[in-house]
MIKEMAR-510294 format. One record per residue (C-alpha): residue in one letter; residue number from 1; x, y, z. Coordinates in steps of 0.02 Angstrom, whole numbers, plus 50000, padded with zeros to 5 digits. Each point is the difference from the previous one (the first is absolute). Example, Ala and Ser with C-alpha at 12.3 -4.5 7.8 and 13.67 -1.06 7.14 Angstrom:
BEGIN
@residuo:A&num:1&c1:50615&c2:49775&c3:50390 .
@residuo:S&num:2&c1:50069&c2:50172&c3:49967 .
% end
This chain:
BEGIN
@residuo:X&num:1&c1:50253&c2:48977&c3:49495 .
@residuo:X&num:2&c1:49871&c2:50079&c3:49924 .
@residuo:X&num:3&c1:49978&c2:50173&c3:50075 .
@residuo:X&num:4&c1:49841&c2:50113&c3:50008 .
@residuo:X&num:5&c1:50038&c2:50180&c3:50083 .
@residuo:X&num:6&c1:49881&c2:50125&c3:50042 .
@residuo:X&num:7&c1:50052&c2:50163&c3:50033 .
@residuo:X&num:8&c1:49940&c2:50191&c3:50028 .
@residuo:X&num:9&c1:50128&c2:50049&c3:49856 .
@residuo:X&num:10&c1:50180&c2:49998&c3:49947 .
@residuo:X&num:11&c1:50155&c2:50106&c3:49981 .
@residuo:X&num:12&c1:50027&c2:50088&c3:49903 .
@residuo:X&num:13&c1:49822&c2:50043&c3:49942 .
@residuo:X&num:14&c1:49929&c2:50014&c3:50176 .
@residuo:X&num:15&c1:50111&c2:50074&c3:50144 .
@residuo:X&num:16&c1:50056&c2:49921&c3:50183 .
@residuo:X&num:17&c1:50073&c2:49866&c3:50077 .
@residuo:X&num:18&c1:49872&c2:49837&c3:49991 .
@residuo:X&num:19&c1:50023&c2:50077&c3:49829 .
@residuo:X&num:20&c1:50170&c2:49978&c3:49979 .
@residuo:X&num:21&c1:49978&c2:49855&c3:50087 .
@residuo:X&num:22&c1:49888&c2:49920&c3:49857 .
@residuo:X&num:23&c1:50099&c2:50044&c3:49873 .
@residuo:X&num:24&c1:50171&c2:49920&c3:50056 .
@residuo:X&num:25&c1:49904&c2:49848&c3:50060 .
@residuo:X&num:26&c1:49939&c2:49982&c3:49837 .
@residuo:X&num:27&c1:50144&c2:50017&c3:49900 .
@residuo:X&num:28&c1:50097&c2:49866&c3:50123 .
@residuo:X&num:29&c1:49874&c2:49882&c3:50005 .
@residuo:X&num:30&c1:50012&c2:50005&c3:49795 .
@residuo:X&num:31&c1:50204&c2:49991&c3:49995 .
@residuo:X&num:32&c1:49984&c2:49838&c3:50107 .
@residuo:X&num:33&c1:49891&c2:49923&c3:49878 .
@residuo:X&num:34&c1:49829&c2:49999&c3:50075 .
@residuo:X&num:35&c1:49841&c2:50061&c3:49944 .
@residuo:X&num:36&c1:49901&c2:50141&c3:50017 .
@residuo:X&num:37&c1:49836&c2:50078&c3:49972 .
@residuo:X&num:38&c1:49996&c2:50184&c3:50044 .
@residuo:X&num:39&c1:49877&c2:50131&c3:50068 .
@residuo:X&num:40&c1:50023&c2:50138&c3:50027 .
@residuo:X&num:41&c1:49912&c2:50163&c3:49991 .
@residuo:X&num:42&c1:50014&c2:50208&c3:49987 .
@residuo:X&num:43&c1:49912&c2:50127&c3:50081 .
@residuo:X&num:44&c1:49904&c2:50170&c3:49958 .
@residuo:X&num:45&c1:50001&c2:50006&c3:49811 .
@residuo:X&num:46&c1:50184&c2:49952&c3:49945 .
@residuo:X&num:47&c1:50001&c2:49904&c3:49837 .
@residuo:X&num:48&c1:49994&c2:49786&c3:50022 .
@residuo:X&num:49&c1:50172&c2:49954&c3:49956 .
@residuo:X&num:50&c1:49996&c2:49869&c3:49860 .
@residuo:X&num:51&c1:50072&c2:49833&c3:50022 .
@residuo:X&num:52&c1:50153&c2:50056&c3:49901 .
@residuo:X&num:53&c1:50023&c2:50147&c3:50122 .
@residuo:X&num:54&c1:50013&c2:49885&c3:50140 .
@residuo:X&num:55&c1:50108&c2:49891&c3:49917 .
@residuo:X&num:56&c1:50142&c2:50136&c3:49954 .
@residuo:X&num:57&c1:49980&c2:50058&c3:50174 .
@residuo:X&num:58&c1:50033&c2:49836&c3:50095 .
@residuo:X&num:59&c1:50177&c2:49986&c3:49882 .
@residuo:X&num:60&c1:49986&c2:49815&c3:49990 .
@residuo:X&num:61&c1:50060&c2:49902&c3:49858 .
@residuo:X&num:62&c1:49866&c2:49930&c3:49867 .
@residuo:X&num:63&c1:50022&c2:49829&c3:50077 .
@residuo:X&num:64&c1:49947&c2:50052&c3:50147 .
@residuo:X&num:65&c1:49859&c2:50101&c3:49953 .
@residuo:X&num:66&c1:49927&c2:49852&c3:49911 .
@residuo:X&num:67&c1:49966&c2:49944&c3:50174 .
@residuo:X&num:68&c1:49908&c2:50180&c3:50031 .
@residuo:X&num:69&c1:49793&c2:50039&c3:49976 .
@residuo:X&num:70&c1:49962&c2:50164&c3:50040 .
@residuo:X&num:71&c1:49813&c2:50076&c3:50032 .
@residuo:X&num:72&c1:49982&c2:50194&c3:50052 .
@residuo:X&num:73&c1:49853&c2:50068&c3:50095 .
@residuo:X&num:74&c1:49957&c2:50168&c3:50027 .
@residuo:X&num:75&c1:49983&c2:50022&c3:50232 .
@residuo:X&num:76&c1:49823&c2:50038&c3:50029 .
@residuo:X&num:77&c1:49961&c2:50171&c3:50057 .
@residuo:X&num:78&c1:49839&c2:50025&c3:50112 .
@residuo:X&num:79&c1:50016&c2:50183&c3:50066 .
@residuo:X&num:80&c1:50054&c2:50056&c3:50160 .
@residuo:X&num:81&c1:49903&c2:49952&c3:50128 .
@residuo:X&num:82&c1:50044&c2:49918&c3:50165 .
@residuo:X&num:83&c1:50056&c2:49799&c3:49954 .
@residuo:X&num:84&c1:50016&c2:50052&c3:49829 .
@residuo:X&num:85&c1:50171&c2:49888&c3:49996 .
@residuo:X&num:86&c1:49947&c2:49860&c3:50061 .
@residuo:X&num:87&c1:49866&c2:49977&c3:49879 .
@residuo:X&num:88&c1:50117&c2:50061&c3:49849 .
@residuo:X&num:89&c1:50107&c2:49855&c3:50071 .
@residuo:X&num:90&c1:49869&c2:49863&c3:50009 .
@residuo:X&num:91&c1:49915&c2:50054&c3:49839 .
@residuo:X&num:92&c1:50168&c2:49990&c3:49894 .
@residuo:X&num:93&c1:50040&c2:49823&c3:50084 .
@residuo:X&num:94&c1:49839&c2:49946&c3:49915 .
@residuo:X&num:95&c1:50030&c2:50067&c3:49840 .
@residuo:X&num:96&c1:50144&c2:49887&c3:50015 .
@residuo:X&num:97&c1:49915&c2:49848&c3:50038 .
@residuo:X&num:98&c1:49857&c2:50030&c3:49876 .
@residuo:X&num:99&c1:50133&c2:50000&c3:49873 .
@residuo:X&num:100&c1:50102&c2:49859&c3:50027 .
@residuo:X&num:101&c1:49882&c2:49867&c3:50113 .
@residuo:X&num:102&c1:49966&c2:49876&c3:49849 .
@residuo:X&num:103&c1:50202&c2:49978&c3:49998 .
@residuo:X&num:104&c1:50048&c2:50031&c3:50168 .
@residuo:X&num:105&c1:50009&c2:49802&c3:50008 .
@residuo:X&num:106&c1:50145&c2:50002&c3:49895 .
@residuo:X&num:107&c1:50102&c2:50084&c3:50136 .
@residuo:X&num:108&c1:50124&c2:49943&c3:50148 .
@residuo:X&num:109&c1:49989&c2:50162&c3:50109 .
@residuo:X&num:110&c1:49921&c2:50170&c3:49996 .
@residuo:X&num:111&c1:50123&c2:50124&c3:50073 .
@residuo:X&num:112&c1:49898&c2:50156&c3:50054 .
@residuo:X&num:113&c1:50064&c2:50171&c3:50044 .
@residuo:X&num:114&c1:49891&c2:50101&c3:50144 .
@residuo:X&num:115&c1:49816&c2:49946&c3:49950 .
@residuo:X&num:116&c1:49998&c2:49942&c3:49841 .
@residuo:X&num:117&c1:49962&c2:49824&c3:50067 .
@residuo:X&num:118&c1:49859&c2:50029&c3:50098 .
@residuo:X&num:119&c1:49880&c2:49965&c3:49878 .
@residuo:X&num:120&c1:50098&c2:49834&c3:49970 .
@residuo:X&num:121&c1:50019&c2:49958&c3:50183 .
@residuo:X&num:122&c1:49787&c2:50036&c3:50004 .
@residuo:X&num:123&c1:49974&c2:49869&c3:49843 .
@residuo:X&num:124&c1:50132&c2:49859&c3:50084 .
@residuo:X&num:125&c1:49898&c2:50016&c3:50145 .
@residuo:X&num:126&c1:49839&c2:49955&c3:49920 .
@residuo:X&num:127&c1:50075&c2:49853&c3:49912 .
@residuo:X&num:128&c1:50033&c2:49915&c3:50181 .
@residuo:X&num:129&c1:50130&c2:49896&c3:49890 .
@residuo:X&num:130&c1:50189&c2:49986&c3:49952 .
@residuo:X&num:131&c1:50026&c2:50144&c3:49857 .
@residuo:X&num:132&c1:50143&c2:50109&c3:49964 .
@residuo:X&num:133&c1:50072&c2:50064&c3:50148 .
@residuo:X&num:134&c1:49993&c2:50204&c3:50017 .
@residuo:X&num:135&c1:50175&c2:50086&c3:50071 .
@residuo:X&num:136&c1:49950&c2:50170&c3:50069 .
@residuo:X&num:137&c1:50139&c2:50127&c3:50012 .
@residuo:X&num:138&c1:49968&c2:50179&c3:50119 .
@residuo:X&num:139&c1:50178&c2:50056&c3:50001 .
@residuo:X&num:140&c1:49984&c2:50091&c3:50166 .
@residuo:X&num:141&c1:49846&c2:49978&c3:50072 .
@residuo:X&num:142&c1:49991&c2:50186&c3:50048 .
@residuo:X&num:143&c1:49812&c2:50006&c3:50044 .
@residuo:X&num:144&c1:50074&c2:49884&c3:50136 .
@residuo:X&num:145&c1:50148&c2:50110&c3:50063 .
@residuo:X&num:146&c1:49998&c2:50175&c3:50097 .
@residuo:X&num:147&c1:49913&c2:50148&c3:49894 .
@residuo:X&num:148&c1:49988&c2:50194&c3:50087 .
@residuo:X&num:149&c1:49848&c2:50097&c3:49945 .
@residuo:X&num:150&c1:49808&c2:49958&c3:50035 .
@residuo:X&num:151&c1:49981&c2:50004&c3:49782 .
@residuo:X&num:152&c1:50139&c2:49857&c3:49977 .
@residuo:X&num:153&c1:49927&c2:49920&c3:50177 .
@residuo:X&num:154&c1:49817&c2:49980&c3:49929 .
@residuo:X&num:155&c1:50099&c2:49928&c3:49806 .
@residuo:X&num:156&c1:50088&c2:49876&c3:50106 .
@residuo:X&num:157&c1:49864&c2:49948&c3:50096 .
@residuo:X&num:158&c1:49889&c2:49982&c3:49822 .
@residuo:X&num:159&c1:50160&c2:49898&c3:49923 .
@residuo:X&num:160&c1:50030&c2:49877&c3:50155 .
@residuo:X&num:161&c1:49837&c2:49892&c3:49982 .
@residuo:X&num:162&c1:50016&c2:49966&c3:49804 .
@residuo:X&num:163&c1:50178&c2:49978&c3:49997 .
@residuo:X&num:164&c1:49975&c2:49866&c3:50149 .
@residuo:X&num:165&c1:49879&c2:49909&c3:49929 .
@residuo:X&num:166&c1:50113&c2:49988&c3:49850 .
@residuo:X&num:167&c1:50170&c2:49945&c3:50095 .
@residuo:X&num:168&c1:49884&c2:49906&c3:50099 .
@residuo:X&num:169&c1:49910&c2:49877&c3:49856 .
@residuo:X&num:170&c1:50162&c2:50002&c3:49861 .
@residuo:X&num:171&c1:50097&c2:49851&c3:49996 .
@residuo:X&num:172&c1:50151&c2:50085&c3:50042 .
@residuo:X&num:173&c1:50063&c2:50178&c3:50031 .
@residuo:X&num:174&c1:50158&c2:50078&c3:49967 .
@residuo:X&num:175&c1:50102&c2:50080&c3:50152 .
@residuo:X&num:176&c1:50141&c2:50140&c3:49959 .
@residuo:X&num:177&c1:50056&c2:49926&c3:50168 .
@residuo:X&num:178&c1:50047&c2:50095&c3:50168 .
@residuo:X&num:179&c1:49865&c2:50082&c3:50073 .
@residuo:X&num:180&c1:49872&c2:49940&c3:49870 .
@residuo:X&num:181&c1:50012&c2:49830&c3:50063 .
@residuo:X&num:182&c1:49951&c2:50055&c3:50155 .
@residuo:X&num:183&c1:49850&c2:50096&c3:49937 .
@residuo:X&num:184&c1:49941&c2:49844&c3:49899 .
@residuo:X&num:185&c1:50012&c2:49882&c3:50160 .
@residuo:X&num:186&c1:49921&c2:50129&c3:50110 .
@residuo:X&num:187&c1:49846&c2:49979&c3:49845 .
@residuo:X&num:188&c1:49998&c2:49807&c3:50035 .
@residuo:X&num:189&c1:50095&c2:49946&c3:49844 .
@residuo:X&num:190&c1:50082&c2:49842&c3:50030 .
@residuo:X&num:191&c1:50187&c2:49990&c3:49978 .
@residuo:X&num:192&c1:49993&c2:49888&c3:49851 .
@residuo:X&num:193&c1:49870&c2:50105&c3:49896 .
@residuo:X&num:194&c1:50126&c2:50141&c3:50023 .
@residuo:X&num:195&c1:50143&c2:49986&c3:49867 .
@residuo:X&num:196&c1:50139&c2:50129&c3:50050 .
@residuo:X&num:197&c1:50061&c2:50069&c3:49851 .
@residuo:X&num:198&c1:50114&c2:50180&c3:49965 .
@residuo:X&num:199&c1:49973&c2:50120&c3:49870 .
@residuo:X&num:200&c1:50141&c2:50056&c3:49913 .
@residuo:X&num:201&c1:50097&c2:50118&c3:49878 .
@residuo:X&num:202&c1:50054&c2:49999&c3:49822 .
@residuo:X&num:203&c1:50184&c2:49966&c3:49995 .
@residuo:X&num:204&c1:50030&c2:50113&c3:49884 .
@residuo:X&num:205&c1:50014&c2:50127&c3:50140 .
@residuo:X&num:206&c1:50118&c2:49917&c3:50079 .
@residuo:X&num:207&c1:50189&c2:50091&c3:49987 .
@residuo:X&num:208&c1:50157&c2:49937&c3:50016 .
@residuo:X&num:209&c1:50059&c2:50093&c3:50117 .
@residuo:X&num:210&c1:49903&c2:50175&c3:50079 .
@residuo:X&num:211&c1:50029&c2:50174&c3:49956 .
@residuo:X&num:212&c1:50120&c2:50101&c3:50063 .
@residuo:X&num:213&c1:49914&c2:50135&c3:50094 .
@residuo:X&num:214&c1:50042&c2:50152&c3:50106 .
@residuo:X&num:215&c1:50052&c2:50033&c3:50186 .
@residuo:X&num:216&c1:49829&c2:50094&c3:50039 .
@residuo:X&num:217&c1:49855&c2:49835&c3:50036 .
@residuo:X&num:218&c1:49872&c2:50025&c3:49877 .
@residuo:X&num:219&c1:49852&c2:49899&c3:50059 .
@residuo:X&num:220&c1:49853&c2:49964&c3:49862 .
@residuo:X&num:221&c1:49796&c2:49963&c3:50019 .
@residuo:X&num:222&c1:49918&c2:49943&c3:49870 .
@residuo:X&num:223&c1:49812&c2:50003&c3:49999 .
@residuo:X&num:224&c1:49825&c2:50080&c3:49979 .
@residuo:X&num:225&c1:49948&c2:50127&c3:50104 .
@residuo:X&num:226&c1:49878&c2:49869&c3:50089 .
@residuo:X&num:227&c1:49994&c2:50011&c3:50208 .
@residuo:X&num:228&c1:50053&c2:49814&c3:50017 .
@residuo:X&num:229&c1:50149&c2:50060&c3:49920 .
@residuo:X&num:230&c1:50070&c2:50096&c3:50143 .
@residuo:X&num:231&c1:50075&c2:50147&c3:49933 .
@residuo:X&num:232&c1:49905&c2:50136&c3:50091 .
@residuo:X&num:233&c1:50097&c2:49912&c3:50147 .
@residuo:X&num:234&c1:50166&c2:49976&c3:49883 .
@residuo:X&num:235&c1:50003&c2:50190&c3:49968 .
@residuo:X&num:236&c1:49963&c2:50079&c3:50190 .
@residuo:X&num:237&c1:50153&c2:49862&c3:50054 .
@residuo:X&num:238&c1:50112&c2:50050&c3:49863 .
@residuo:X&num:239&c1:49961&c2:50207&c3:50051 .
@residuo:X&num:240&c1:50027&c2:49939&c3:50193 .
@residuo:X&num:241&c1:50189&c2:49923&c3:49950 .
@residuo:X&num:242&c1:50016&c2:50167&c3:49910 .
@residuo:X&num:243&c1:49992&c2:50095&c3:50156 .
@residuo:X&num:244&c1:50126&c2:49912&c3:50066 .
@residuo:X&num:245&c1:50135&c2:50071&c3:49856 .
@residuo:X&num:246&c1:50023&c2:49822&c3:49928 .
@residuo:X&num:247&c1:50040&c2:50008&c3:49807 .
@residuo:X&num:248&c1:49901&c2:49876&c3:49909 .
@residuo:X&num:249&c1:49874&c2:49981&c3:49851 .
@residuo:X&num:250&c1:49844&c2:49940&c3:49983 .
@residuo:X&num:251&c1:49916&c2:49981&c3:49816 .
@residuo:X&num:252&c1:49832&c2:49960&c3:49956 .
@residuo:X&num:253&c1:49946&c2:49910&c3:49851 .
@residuo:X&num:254&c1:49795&c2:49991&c3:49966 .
@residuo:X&num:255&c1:49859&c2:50081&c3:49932 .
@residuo:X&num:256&c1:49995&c2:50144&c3:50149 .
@residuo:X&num:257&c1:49867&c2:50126&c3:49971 .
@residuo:X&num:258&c1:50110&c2:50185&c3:49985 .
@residuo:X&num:259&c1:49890&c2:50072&c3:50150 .
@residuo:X&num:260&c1:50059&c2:49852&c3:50113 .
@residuo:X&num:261&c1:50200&c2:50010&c3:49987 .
@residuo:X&num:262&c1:50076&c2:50078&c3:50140 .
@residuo:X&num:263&c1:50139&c2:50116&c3:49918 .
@residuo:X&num:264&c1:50069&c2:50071&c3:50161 .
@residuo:X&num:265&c1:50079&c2:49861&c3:50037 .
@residuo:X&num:266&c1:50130&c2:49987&c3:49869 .
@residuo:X&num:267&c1:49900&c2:49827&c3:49923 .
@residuo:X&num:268&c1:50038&c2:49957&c3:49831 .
@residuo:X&num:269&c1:49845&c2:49927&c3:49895 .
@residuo:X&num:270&c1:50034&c2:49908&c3:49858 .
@residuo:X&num:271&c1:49783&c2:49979&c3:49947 .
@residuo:X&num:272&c1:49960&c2:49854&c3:49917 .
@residuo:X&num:273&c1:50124&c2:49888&c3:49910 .
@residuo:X&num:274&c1:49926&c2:49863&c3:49893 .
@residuo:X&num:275&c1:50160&c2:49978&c3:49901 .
@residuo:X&num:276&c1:50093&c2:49848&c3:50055 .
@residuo:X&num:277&c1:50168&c2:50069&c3:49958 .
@residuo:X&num:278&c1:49986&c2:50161&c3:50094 .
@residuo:X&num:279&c1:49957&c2:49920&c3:50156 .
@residuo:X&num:280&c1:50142&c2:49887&c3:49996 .
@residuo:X&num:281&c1:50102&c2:50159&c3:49967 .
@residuo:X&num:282&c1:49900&c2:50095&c3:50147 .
@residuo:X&num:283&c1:50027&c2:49841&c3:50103 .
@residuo:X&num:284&c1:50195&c2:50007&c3:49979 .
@residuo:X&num:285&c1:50011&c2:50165&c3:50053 .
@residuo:X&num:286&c1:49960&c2:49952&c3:50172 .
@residuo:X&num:287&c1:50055&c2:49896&c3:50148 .
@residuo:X&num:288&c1:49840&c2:49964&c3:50090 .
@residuo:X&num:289&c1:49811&c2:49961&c3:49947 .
@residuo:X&num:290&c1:49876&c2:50024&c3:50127 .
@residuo:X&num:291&c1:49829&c2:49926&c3:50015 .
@residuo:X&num:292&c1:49905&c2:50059&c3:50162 .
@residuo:X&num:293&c1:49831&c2:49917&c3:49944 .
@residuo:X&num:294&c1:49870&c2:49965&c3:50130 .
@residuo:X&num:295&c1:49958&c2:49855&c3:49879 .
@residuo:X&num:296&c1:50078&c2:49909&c3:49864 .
@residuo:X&num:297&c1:50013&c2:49828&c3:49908 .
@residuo:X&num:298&c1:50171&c2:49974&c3:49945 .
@residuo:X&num:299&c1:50063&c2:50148&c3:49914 .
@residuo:X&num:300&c1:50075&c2:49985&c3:49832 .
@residuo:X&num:301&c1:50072&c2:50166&c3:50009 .
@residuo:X&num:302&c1:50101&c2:49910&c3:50161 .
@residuo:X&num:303&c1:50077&c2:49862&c3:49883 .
@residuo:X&num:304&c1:50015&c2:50122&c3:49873 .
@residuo:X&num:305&c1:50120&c2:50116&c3:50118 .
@residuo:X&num:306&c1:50084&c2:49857&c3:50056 .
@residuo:X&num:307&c1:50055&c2:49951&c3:49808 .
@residuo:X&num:308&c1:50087&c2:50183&c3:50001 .
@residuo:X&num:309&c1:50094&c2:49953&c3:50152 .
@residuo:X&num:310&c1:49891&c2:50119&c3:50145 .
@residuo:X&num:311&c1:49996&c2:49965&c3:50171 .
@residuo:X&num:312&c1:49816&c2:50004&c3:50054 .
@residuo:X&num:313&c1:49893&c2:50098&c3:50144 .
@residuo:X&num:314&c1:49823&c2:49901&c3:50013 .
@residuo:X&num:315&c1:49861&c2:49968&c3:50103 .
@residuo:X&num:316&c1:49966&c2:49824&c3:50070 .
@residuo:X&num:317&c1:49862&c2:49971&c3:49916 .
@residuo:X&num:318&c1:49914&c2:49869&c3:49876 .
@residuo:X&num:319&c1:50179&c2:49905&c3:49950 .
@residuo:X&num:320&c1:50115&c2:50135&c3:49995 .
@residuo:X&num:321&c1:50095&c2:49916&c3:50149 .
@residuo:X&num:322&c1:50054&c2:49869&c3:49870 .
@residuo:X&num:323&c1:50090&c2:50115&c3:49883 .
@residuo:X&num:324&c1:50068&c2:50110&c3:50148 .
@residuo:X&num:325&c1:50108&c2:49987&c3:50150 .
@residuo:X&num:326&c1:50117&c2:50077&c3:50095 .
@residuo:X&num:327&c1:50160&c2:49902&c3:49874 .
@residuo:X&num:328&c1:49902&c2:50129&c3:49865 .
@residuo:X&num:329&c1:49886&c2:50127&c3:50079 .
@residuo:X&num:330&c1:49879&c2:50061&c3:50151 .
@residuo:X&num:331&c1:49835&c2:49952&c3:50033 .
@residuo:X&num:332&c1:49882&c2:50112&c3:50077 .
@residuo:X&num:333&c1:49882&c2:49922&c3:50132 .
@residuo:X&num:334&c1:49869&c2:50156&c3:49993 .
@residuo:X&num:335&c1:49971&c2:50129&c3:49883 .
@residuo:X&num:336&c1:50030&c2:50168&c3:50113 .
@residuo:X&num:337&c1:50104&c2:50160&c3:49959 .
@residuo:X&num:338&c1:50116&c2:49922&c3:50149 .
@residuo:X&num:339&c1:50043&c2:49840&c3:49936 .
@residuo:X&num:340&c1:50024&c2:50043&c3:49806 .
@residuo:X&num:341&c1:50099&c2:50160&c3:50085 .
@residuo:X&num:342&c1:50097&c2:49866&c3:50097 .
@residuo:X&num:343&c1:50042&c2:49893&c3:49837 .
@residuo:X&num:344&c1:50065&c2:50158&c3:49906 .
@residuo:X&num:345&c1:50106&c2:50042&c3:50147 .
@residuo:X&num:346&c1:50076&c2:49793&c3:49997 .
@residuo:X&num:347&c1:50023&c2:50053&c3:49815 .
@residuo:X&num:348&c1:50107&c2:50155&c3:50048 .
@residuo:X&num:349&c1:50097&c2:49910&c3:50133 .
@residuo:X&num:350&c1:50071&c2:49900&c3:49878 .
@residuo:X&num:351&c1:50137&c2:50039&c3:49876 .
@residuo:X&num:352&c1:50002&c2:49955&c3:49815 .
@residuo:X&num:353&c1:50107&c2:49847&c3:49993 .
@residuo:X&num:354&c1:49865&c2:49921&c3:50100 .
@residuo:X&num:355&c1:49852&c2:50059&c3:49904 .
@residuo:X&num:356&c1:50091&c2:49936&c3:49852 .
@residuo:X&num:357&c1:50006&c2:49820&c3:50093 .
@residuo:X&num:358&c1:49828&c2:49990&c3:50059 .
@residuo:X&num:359&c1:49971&c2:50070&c3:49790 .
@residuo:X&num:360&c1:50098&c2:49834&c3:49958 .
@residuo:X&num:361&c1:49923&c2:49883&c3:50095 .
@residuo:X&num:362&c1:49822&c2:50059&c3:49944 .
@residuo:X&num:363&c1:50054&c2:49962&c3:49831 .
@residuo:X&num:364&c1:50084&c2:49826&c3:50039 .
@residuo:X&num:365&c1:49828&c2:49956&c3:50094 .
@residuo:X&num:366&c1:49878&c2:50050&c3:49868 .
@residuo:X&num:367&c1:50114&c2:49899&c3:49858 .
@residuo:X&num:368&c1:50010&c2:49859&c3:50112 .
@residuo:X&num:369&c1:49826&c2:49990&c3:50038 .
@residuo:X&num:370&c1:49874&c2:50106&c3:49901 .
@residuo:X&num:371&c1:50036&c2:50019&c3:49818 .
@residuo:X&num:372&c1:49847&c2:49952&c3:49902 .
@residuo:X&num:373&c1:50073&c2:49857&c3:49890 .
@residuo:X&num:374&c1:50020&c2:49915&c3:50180 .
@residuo:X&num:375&c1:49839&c2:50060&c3:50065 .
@residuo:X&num:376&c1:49914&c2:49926&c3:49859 .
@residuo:X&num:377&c1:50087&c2:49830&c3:50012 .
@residuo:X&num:378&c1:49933&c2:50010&c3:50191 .
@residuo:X&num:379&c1:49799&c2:50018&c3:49923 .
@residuo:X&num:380&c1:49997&c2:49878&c3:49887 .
@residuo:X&num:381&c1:50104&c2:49852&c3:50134 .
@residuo:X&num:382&c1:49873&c2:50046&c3:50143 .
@residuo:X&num:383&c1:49859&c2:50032&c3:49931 .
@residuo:X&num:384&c1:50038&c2:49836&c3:49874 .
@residuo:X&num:385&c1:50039&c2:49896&c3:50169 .
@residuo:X&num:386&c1:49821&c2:50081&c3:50094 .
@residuo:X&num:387&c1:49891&c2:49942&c3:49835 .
@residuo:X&num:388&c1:50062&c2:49841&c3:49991 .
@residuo:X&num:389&c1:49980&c2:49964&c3:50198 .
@residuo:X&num:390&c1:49814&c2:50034&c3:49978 .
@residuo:X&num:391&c1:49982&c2:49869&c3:49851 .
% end
């Protein structure tokens, strides 16, 4: 197929998941032989990486990349007032159309990451008429899911009427599956415009077998210091286990502002690790990742723990239920000092030949099921079967 996607930037030029999540979708769709037409775009006033650039980041083989067009943008920046987002959003979806409508023809899907289609969706709409069909992709859907603080309550509430209107009038949307299902059914999405499909991981941080690690648990976050995150939570549980004389570890890895870390309680902060090989070192070093988010997508850094053989601690939200279960991990119904407390004390309970199993099995599961060369074989049969059911 011939494959137009829209997104609000790529690794390893612009930083996140939906990110990440562009760039490996990319580079599969390219080693399966389709073709692809690229946006993407970086913010503030980074450099536009040249065509080349993008090309010797993706890795692919010049066969492949003959198969690749590749357009930067720079994301529109309108200040800081209230909303400003949204109409960064909707303004850089239109410099996408503007620049690619006369062609757009010439396509068999438009694959769009967060917003980038809305502009799309708002032209298809005028037509009234068969065109190419527009796959929206949110990831989480957070402005849909649980938020704590009146500042993130009035965000969510500005995100949830433009991001409906775009699940609502796309084609198609993606689902991470689990809970985002549910949100997307709960928005009046019929069950065959939503096309369940997993993120994944890069196998090359998959290992053969996990590290060897130490007697004492060492349990890992990894994360901005963001409130959806959960760590003010993760760190007044972890001092309340403490108490109790139980010996265990917790680490931190993020961007935490120095006047923020707690250093009475015997945390060890790693700050912000970008490079790819020190966080698979970091990783190894410990038996446990744990992601107490009040909101989430499907984590990468869940997949990518998994690949280094860690059991995982998780909330059950967005479609972290389908990575983790009790075989592998804990879910946490609520994020509360109490239950997280309660998680590190099912952690303690246990001894280290059966951290090391649940460790196994997390990596079995993610090779089984999530590496990105299977992942991308998943986009390109469903999405290929949902196109052609609409011709």
């Amino acid at each position: 197929m011939r494959w137009l996607i829209l997104t609000d930037g790529i690794s390893p030029f612009e930083i996140g998941g939906m990110q990440k999540h562009s760039y490996n979708l990319t580079k599969q769709l390219l080693l399966n032989g389709e073709t692809v037409t690229l946006f993407h775009c970086v913010t503030g006033s980074k450099k536009l990486p040249s065509s080349e650039e993008v090309f010797s980041a993706l890795g692919c083989n010049e066969s492949a990349l003959n198969h690749l067009t590749v357009k930067a943008f720079r994301f529109p920046k309108l200040g800081g007032m209230p909303g400003h987002y949204i109409r960064e959003s909707y303004l850089l979806s239109c410099l996408y159309f503007e620049s690619i409508k006369e062609s757009l023809s010439g396509f068999d899907v438009v694959f769009a990451q967060g917003f980038t289609g809305w502009k799309f969706i708002e032209e298809k709409k005028k037509l009234r008429s068969k065109s190419v069909p527009v796959i929206n992709h949110f990831h989480g859907l957070e402005m849909f899911q649980k938020t704590y603080g009146w500042r993130s309550a009035i965000q969510k509430w500005m995100l949830q009427g433009v991001a409906k209107w775009n699940v609502s009038n796309a084609d198609a949307t993606i689902s991470l599956g689990g809970k985002i299902n549910d949100i997307l059914l709960q928005l009046g999405i019929p069950n065959n415009r939503i096309l369940t499909i997993s993120s994944g991981v890069d196998e090359n941080w998959f290992v053969q077998q996990p590290a060897s690690k130490g007697s004492v648990p060492k349990i890992l976050f990894v994360g901005r210091y963001e409130r959806r995150k959960g760590l003010k939570e993760l760190i007044r549980a972890y001092k309340l286990v403490l108490k109790n004389n139980k010996e265990v570890q917790l680490s931190i890895v993020g961007p935490i502002p120095n006047h923020l870390k707690d250093h009475q309680s015997g945390l060890e902060y790693f700050g912000e690790v970008k490079d790819e090989l020190r966080m698979k070192r970091i990783m190894d070093e410990h038996h446990i990742l744990i992601v107490p988010s009040i909101s989430e997508g499907m984590p990468t850094v869940i997949l990518e723990a998994m690949s280094r053989g860690l059991a995982i601690i998780c909330t059950d939200v967005g479609a972290n239920r389908v990575m983790v279960s009790e075989e592998n991990g804990w879910l946490i119904d609520h994020v509360s000092i109490s239950e997280i407390s309660q998680r590190l004390q099912n952690v303690l309970d246990l001894d280290c030949i059966k951290l090391g199993k649940m460790g196994n099995t997390s990596l079995e599961r993610v090779k089984d099921n999530w590496g990105w060369s299977n992942v991308g074989v998943r986009h390109i049969e469903i999405i290929g079967d949902f196109v052609k059911s609409l011709k």
